[in-house]
Every structure is written in C-alpha cells, then in structure tokens.
Chimera marker file (.cmm) of the C-alpha trace (Angstrom):
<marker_set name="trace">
<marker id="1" x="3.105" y="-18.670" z="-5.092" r="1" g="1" b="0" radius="0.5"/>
<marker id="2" x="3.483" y="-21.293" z="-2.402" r="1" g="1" b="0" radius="0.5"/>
<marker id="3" x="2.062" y="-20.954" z="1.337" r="1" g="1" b="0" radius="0.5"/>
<marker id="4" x="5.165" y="-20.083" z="2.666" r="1" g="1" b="0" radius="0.5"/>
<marker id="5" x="6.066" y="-17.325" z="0.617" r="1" g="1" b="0" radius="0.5"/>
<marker id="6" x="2.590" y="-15.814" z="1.038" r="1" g="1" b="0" radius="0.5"/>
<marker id="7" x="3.013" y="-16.126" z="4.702" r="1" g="1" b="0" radius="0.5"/>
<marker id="8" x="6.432" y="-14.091" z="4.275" r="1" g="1" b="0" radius="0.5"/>
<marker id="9" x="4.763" y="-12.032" z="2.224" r="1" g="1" b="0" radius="0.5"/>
<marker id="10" x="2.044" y="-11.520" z="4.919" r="1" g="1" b="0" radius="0.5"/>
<marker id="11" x="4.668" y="-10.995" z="7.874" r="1" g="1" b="0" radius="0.5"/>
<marker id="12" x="6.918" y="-8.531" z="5.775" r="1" g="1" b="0" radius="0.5"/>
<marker id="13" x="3.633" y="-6.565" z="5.518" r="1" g="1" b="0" radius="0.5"/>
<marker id="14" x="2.798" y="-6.528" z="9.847" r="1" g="1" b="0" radius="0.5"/>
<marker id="15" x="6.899" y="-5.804" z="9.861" r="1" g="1" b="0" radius="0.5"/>
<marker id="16" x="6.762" y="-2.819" z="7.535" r="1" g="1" b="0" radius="0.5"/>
<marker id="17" x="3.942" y="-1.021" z="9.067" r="1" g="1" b="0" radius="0.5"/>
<marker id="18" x="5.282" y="-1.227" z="12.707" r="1" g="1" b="0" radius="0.5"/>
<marker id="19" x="8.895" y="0.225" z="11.168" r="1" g="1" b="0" radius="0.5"/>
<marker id="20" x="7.090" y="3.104" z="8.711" r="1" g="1" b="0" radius="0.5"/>
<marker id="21" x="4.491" y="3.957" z="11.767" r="1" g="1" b="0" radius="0.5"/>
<marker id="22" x="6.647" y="2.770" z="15.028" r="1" g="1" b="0" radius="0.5"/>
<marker id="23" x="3.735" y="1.085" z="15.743" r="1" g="1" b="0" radius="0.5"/>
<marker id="24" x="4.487" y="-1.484" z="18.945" r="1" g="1" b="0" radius="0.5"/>
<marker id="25" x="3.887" y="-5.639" z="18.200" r="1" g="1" b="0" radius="0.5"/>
<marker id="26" x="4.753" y="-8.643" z="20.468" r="1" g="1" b="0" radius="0.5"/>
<marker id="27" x="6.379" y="-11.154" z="19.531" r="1" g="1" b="0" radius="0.5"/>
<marker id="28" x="6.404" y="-14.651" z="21.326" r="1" g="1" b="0" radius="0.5"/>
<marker id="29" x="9.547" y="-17.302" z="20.207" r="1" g="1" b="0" radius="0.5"/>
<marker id="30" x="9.115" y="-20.681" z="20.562" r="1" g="1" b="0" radius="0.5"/>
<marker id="31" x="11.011" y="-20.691" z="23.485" r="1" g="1" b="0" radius="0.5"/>
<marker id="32" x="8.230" y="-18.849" z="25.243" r="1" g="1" b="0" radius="0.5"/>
<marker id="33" x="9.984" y="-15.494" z="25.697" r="1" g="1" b="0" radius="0.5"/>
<marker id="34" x="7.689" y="-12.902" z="24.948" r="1" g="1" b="0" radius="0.5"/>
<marker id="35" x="9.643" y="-9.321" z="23.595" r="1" g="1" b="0" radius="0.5"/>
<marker id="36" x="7.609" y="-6.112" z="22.515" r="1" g="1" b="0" radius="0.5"/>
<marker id="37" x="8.764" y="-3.156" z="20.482" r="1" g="1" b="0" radius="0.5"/>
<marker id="38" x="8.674" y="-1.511" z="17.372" r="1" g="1" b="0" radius="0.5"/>
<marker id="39" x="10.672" y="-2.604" z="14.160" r="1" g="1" b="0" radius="0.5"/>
<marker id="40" x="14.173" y="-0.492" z="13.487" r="1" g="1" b="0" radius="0.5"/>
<marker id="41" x="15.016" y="-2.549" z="10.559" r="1" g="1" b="0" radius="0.5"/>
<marker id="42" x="14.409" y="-6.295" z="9.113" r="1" g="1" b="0" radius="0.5"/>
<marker id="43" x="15.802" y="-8.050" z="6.255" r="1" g="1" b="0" radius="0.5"/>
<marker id="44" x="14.749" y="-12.110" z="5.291" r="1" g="1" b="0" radius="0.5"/>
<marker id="45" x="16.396" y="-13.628" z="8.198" r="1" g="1" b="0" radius="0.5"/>
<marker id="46" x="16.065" y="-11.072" z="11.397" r="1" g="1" b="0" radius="0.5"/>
<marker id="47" x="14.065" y="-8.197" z="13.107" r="1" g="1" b="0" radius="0.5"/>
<marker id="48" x="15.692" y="-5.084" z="14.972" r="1" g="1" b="0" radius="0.5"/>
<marker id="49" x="13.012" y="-3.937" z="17.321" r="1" g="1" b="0" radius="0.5"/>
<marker id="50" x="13.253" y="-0.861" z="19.322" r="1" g="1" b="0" radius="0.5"/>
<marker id="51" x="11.898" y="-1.736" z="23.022" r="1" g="1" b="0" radius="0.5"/>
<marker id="52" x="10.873" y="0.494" z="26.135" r="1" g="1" b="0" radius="0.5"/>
<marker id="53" x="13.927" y="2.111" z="27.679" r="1" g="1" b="0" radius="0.5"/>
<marker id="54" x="15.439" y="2.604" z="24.560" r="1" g="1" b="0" radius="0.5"/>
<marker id="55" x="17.289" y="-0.682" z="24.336" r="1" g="1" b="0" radius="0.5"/>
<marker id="56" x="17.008" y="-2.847" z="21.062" r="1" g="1" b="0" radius="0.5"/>
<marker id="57" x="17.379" y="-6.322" z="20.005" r="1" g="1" b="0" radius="0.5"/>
<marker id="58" x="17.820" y="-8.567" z="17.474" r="1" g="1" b="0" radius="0.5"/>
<marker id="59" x="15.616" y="-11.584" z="16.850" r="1" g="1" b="0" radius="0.5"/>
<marker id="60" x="16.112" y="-14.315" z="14.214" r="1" g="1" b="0" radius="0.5"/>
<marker id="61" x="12.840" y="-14.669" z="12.393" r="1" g="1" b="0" radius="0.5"/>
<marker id="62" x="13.337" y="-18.437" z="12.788" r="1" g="1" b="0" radius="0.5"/>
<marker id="63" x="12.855" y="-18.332" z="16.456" r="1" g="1" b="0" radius="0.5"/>
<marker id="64" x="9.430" y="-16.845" z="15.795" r="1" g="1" b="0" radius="0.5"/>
<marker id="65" x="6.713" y="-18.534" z="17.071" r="1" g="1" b="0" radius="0.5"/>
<marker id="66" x="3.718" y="-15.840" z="17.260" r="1" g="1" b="0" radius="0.5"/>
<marker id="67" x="4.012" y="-12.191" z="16.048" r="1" g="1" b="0" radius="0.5"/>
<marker id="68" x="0.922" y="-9.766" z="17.486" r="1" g="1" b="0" radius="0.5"/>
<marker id="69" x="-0.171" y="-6.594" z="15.807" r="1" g="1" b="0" radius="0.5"/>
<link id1="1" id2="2" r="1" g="1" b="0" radius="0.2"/>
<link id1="2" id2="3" r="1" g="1" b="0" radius="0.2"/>
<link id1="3" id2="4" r="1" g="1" b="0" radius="0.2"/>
<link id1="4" id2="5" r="1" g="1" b="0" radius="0.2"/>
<link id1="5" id2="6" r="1" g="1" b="0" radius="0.2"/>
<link id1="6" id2="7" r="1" g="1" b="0" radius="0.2"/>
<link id1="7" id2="8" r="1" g="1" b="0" radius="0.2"/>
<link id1="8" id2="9" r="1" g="1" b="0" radius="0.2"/>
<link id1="9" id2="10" r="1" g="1" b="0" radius="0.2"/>
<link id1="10" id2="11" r="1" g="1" b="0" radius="0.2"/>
<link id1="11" id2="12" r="1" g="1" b="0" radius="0.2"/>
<link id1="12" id2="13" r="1" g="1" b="0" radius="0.2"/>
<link id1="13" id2="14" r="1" g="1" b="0" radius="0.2"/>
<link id1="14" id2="15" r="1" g="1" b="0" radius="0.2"/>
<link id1="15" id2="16" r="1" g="1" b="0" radius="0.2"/>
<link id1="16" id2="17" r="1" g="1" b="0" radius="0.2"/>
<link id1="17" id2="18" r="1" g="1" b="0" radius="0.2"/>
<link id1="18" id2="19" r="1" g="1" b="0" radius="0.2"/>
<link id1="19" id2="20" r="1" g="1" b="0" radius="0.2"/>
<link id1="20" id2="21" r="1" g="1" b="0" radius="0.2"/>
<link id1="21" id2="22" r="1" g="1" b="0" radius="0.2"/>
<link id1="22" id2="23" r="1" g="1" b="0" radius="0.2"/>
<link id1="23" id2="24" r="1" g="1" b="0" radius="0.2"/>
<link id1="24" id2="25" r="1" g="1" b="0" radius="0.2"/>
<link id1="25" id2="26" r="1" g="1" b="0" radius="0.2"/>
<link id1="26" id2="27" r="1" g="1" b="0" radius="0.2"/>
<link id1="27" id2="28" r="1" g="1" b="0" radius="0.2"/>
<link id1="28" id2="29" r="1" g="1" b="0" radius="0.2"/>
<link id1="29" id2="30" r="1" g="1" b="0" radius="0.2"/>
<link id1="30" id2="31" r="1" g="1" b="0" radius="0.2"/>
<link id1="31" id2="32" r="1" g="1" b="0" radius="0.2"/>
<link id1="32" id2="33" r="1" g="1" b="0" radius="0.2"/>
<link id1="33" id2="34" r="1" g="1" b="0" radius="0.2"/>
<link id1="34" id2="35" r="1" g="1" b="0" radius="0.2"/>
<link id1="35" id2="36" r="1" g="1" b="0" radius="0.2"/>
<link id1="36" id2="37" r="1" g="1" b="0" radius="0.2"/>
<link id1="37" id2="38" r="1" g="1" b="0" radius="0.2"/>
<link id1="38" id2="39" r="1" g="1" b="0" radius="0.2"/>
<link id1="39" id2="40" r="1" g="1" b="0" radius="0.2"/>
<link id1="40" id2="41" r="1" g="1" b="0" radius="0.2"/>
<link id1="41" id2="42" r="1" g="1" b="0" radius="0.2"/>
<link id1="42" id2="43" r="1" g="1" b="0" radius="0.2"/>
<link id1="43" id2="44" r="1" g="1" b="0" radius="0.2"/>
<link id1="44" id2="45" r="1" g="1" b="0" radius="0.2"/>
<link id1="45" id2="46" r="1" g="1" b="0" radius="0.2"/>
<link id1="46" id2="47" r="1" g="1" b="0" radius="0.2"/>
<link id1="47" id2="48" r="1" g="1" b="0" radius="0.2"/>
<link id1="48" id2="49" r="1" g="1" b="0" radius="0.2"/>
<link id1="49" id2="50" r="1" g="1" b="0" radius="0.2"/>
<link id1="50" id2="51" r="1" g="1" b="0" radius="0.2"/>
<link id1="51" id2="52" r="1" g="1" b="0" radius="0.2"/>
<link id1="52" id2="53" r="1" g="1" b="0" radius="0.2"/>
<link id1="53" id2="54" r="1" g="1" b="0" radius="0.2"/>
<link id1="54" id2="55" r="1" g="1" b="0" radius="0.2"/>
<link id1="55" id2="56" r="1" g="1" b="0" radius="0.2"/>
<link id1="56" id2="57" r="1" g="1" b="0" radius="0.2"/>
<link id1="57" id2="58" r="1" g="1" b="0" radius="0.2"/>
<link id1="58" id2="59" r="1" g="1" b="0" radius="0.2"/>
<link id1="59" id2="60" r="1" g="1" b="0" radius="0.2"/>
<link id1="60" id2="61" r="1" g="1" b="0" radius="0.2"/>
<link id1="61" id2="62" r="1" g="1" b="0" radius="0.2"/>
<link id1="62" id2="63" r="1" g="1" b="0" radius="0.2"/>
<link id1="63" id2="64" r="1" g="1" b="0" radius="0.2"/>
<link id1="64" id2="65" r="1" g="1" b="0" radius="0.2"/>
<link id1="65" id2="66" r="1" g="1" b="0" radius="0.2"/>
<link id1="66" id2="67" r="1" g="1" b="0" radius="0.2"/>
<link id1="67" id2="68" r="1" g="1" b="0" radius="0.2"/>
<link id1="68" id2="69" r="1" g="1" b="0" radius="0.2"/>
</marker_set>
C-alpha cells in the first residue's frame, strides 16, 4: 500500500467516526476558509458536513488542506 492510500485510508477513518458519532471536526482548505461540522455523508471525492444552524455543505476533498478531530 502506497502513502497516499494509507493517508485515505487514515482520513476515511476521522470521516467515519464524526458521521457514525456526529462528532464535530474543522476543516481548513487551502484557501484558508476554515468550516466546522459534523459529516452527513462522504464518498472518494467530497464531504457533506452538517454545520451550526442546521445548514450543510459540500466540500471537495481536494480543496482540503487540514482536517481537525
């Protein structure tokens, strides 16, 4: 297994536990934006978070910089 696919691996993981538990992570894109919730759903290419005031938003995991548990 290559280092990407055990950092995928690794972030799937962080991902899964905030959508089974709602448990609330930051995330920081490289554009500097920071955006906190709790994961709805993901697949291999985006996030659906769940943020305060009941909105939601999608985020491409490519414009990840930083995710926070």
């Amino acid at each position: 297994m290559g280092e990407k696919e055990a950092m995928n691996m690794q972030q799937d993981e962080v991902l899964n536990e905030s959508q089974t538990n709602k448990k609330v992570i930051k995330f920081i894109l490289k554009n500097g934006v920071h955006m906190e919730g709790y994961v709805e759903a993901f697949d291999r290419y985006a996030v659906v978070i769940r943020q305060a005031g009941d909105k939601q938003a999608m985020i491409y995991k490519s414009a990840f910089s930083t995710v926070i548990a």
